[in-house]
C-alpha positions as CSV (number, residue, x, y, z in Angstrom):
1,X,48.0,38.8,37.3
2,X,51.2,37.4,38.6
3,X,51.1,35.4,42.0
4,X,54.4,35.0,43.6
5,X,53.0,34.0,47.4
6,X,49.5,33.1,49.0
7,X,49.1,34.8,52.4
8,X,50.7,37.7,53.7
9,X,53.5,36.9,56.4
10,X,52.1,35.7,59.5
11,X,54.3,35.0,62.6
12,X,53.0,33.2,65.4
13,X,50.1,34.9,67.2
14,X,50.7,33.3,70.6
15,X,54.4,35.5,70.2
16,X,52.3,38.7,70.4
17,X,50.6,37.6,73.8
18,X,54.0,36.0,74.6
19,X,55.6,39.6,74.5
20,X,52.6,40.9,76.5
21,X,53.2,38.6,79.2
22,X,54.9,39.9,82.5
23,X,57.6,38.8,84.1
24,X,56.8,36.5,87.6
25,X,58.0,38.4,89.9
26,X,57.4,39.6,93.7
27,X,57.6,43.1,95.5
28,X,57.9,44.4,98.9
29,X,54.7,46.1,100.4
30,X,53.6,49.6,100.7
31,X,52.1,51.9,98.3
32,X,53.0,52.1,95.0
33,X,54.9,54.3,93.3
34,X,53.2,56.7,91.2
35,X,54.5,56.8,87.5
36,X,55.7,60.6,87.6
37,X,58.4,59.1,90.4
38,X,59.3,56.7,87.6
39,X,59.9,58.7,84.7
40,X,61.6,60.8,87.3
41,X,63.8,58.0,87.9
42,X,64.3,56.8,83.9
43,X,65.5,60.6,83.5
44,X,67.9,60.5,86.5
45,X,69.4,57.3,86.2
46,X,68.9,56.0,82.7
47,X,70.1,59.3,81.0
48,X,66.2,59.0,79.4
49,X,64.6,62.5,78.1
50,X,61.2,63.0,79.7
51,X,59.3,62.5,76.7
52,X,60.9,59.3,75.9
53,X,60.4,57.8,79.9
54,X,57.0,58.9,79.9
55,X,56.5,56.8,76.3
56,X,58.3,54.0,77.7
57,X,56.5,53.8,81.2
58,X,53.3,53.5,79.6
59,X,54.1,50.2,78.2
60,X,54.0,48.9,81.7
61,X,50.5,48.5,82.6
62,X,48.7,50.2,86.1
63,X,47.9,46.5,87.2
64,X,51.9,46.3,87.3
65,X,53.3,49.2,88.8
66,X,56.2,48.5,91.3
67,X,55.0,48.9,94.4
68,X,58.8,49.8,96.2
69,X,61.1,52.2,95.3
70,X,63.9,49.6,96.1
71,X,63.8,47.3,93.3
72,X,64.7,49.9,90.6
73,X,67.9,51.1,92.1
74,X,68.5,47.4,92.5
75,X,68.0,46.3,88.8
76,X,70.3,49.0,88.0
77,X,73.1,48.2,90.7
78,X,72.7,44.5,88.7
79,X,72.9,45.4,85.5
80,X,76.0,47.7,86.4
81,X,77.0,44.7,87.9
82,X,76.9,42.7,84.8
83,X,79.0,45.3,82.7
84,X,75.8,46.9,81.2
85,X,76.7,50.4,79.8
86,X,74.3,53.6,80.6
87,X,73.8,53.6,77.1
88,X,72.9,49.9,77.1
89,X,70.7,50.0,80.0
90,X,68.9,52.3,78.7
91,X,68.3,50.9,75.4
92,X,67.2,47.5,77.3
93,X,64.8,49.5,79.8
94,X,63.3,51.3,77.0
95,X,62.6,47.5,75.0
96,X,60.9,46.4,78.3
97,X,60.5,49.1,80.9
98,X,58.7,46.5,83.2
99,X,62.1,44.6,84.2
100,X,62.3,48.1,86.6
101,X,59.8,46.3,88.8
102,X,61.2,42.6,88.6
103,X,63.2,40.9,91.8
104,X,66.7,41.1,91.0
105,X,67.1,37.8,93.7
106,X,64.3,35.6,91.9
107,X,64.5,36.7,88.1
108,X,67.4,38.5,87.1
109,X,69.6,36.3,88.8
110,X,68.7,32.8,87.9
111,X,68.7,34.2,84.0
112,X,71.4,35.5,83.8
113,X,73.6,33.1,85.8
114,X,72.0,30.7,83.2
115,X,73.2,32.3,79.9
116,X,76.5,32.4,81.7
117,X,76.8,28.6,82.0
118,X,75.9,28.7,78.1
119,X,78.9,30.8,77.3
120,X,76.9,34.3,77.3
121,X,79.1,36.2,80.2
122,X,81.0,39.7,80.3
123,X,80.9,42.6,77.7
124,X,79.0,39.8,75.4
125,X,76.1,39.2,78.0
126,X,75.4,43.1,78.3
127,X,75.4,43.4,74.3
128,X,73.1,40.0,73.5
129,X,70.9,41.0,76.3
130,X,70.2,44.9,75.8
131,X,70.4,44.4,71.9
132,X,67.4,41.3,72.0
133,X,65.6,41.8,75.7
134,X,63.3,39.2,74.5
135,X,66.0,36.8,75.9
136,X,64.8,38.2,79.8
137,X,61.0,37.7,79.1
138,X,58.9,34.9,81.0
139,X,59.0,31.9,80.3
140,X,62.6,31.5,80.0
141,X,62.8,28.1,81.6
142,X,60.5,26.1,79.8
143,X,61.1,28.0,76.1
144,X,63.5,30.8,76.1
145,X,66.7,28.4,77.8
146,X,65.9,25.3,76.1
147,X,65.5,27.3,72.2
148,X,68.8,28.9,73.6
149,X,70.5,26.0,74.4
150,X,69.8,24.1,71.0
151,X,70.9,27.2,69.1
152,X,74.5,27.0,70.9
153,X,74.0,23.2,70.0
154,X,73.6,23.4,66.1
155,X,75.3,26.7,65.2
156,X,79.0,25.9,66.7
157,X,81.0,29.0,66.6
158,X,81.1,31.0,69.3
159,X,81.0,34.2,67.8
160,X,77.6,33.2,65.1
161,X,76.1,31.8,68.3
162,X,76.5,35.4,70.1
163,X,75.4,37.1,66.5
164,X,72.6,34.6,66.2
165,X,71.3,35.5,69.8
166,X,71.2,39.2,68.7
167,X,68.9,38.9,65.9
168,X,66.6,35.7,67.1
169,X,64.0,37.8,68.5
170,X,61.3,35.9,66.7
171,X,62.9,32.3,67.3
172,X,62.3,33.0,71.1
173,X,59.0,31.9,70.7
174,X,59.3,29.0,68.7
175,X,58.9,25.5,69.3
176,X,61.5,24.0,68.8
177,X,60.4,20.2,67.4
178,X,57.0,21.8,65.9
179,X,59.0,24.9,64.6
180,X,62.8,25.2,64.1
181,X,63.2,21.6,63.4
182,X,61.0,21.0,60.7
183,X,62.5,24.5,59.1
184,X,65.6,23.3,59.1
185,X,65.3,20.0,58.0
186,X,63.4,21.3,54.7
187,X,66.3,23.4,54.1
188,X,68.6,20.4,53.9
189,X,65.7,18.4,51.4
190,X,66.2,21.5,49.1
191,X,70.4,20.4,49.4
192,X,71.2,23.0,51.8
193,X,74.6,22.1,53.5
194,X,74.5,22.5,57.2
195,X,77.2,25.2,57.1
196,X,74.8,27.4,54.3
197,X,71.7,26.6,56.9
198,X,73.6,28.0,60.0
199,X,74.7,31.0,57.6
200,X,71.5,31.6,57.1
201,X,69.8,30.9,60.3
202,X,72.3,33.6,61.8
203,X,71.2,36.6,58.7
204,X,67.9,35.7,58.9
205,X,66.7,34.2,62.0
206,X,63.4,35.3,61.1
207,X,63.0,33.0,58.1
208,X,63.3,29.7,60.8
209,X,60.1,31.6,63.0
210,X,57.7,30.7,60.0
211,X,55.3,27.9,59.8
212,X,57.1,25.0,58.1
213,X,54.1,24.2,55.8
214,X,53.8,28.3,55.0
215,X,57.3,28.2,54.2
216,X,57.4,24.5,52.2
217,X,54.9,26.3,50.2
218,X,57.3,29.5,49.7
219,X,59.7,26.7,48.5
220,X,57.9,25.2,46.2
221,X,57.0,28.3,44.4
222,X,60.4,29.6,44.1
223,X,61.5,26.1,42.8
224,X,58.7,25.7,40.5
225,X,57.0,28.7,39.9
226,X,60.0,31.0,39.5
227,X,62.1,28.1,38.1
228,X,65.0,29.1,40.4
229,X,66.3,25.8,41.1
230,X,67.9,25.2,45.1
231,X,71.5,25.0,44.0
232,X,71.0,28.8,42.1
233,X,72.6,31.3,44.4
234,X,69.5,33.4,44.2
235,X,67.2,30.6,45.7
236,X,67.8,31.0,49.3
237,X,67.4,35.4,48.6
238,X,64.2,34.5,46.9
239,X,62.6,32.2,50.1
240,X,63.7,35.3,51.8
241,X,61.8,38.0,49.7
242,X,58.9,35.9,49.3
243,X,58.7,35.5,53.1
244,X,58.6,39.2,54.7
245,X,56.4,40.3,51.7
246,X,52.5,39.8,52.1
247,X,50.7,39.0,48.8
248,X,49.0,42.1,48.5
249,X,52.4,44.1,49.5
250,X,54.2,41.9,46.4
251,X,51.1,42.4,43.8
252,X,51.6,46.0,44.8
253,X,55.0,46.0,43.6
254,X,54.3,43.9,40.9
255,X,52.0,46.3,39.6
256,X,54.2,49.1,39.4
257,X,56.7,47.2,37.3
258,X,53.5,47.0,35.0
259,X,52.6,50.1,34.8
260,X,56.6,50.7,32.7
261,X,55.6,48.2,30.1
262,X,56.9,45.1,32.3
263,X,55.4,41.2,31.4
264,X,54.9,38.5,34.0
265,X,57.5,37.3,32.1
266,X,60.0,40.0,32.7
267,X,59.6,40.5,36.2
268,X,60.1,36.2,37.0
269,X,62.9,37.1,35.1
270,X,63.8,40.0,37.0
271,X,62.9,38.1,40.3
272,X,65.5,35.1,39.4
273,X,68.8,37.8,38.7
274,X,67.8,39.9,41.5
275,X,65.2,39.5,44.1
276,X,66.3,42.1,46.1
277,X,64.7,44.6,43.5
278,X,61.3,43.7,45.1
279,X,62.3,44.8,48.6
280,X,62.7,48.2,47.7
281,X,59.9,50.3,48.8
282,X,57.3,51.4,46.0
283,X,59.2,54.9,45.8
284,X,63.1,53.2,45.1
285,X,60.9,51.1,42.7
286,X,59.7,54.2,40.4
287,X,62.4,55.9,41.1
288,X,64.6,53.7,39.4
289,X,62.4,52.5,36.5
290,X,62.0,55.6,35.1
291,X,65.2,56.2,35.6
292,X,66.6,53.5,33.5
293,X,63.7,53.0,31.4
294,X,62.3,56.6,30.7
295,X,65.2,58.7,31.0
296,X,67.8,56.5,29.3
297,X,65.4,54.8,27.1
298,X,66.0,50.7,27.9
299,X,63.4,48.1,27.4
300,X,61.7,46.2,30.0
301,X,63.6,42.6,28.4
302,X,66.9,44.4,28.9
303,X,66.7,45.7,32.6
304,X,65.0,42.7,33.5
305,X,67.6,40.5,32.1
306,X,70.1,43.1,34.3
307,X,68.0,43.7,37.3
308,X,70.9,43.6,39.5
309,X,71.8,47.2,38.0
310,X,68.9,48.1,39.8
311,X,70.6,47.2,43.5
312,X,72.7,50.1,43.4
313,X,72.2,53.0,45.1
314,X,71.3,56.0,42.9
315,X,73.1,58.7,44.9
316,X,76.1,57.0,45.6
317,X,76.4,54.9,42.5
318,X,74.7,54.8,39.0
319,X,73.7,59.2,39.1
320,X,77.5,60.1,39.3
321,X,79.0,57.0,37.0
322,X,76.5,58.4,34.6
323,X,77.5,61.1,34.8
324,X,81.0,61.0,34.3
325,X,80.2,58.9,31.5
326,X,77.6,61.4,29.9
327,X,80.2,64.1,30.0
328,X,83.1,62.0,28.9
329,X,81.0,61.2,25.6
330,X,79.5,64.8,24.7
331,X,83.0,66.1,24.8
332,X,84.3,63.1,22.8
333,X,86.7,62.1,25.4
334,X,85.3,58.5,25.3
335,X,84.3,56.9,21.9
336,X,83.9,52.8,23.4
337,X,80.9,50.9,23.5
338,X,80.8,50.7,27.3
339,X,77.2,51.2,28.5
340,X,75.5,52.3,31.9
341,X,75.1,48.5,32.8
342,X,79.3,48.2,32.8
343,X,80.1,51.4,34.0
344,X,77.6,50.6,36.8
345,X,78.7,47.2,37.5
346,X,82.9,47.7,37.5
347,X,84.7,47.6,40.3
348,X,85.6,51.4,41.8
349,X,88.9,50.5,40.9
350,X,88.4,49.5,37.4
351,X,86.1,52.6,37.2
352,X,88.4,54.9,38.0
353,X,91.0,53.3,36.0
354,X,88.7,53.7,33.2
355,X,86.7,56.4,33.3
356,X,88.6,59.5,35.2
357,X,92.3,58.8,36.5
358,X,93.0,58.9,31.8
359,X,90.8,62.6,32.3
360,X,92.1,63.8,35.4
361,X,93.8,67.0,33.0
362,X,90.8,67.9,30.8
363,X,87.9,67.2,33.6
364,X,89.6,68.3,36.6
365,X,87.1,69.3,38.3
366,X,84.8,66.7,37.4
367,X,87.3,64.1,37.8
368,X,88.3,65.6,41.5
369,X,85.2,65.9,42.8
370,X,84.3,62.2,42.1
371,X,87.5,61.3,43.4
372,X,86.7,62.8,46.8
373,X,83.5,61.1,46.7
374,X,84.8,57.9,46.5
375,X,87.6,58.5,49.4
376,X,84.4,60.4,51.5
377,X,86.7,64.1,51.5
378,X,85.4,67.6,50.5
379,X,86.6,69.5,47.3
380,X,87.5,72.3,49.1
């Protein structure tokens, strides 16, 4: 049975109690306020539905409830303060509810004035922040700033900096010399140039998060045990695949190619043209086997050999370019050799040129209605 990876994905477990930690925070006396009077307030002045306040208030534990009714009108004064949108505000309360209960004067303040200084500030700050809260969370001095302040270091751009900030939810718990260093530098002993490592770093931030001998090993079984060599384009998409799937979630998948007739063989094969065929979910998977192996009758060799024919979408794509081309050839419009593999693969503009502007008079119907697919415009 073919093994592609050894253990199923593991980020770091201290990031899971890192995201149940609370901010440090103080509060004014008195009682505290009951959580109906905050989901009263979510639905009043963050635009939230009652069902979705009550949902997000119960993240917030009773230990933590605010106990004054003057720091949540005062987060929200900040955060309109700071350019924050209602629809932004609410998507950030609704990530971590708990910052309702913070002191604007001793957390808020001192974060964000520091991601200012780093370049964060205006409409920017409001749309890193509310799209990754995990940027607000504790321990922002010691790990969040100083993970922050080396990404602005090695990335360069400003605007991959602000991107990479949006999707480095899982780097905000790494270390950076045990962690992201280490990650890095095996990306450039496999010949990555520093350009294609901060590419990547900003698409998949995620990839960086993992344990640099888990991932050394991930390298080393692409390289030798898929034969996909660094400099192949598909290299870095492999490390990728081979990363978010667990080994029983890949055997899984693996199977099913099986079950059509596939070899180990094939589906290397398959893995080196295409990896992205493997992040489909098991549905997409049948779905488009039988597809191109029951209903039009190819061999496992050929599709594997072509597995990028199997990244298009089925709806949008391959159903109605086969189709064309089915009708085309039971009315003897078309007599060429071209197969589902080019009509699949061409350009929309070489399609069209090809396959339906030349029948526009015989198949008008045919040939209109996949015209107004293509320009998204209804036949009527």
């Amino acid at each position: 049975m073919l093994k592609l990876c050894s253990n199923g994905v593991q980020f770091r477990t201290h990031f899971t109690l890192h995201l149940k930690r609370v901010f440090l925070y103080s509060t004014s006396s008195q009682t505290d306020i009951s959580s109906s009077s905050m989901v009263d307030f979510m639905v009043k002045s963050l635009g939230f539905s009652r069902a979705e306040a009550i949902t997000s208030w119960k993240k917030v534990s009773n230990s933590n409830h605010i106990k004054s009714s003057e720091n949540p009108n005062l987060v929200v004064d900040f955060l309109k303060q700071k350019g924050f949108s209602n629809t932004q505000m609410k998507k950030l309360i609704s990530s971590l509810p708990i910052l309702l209960k913070c002191r604007v004067d001793r957390t808020l303040i001192p974060k964000f004035n520091a991601l200012e200084k780093l370049g964060v500030s205006g409409s920017d700050l409001a749309d890193v922040v509310a799209t990754n809260s995990s940027i607000l969370r504790r321990d922002f001095t010691n790990r969040i700033l100083p993970m922050i302040s080396y990404m602005k270091s090695i990335v360069g751009s400003n605007k991959k900096f602000l991107n990479l900030l949006k999707r480095s939810y899982w780097l905000m718990s790494v270390d950076i010399a045990a962690g992201l260093q280490p990650n890095i530098e095996l990306f450039r002993k496999y010949g990555f140039s520093d350009e294609k490592i901060m590419d990547l770093l900003v698409i998949h931030a995620e990839l960086f998060g993992h344990d640099p001998k888990r991932l050394e090993e991930i390298f080393k079984k692409v390289d030798e045990e898929l034969g996909i060599p660094p400099e192949a384009s598909t290299f870095a998409s492999a490390v990728v695949l081979l990363a978010s799937l667990s080994e029983k979630t890949l055997e899984t998948k693996c199977e099913i190619f099986k079950s059509f007739g596939w070899t180990d063989c094939d589906i290397k094969t398959m893995i080196r043209k295409a990896p992205r065929c493997l992040n489909f979910s098991e549905t997409t998977i049948r779905e488009r086997l039988n597809f191109f192996m029951n209903e039009l009758g190819c061999q496992p060799g050929y599709v594997a050999d072509r597995s990028y024919v199997m990244t298009y979408s089925m709806k949008d794509r391959v159903l109605p370019r086969y189709t064309i081309l089915q009708v085309l050839k039971e009315r003897k419009l078309y007599t060429g050799k071209a197969g589902i593999v080019t009509v699949v693969c061409s350009c929309e503009s070489l399609f069209l040129k090809r396959f339906v502007l030349p029948y526009e008079d015989k198949l008008p119907e045919l040939c209109t209605a996949y015209i107004c697919r293509v320009k998204g415009t209804s036949t009527s």
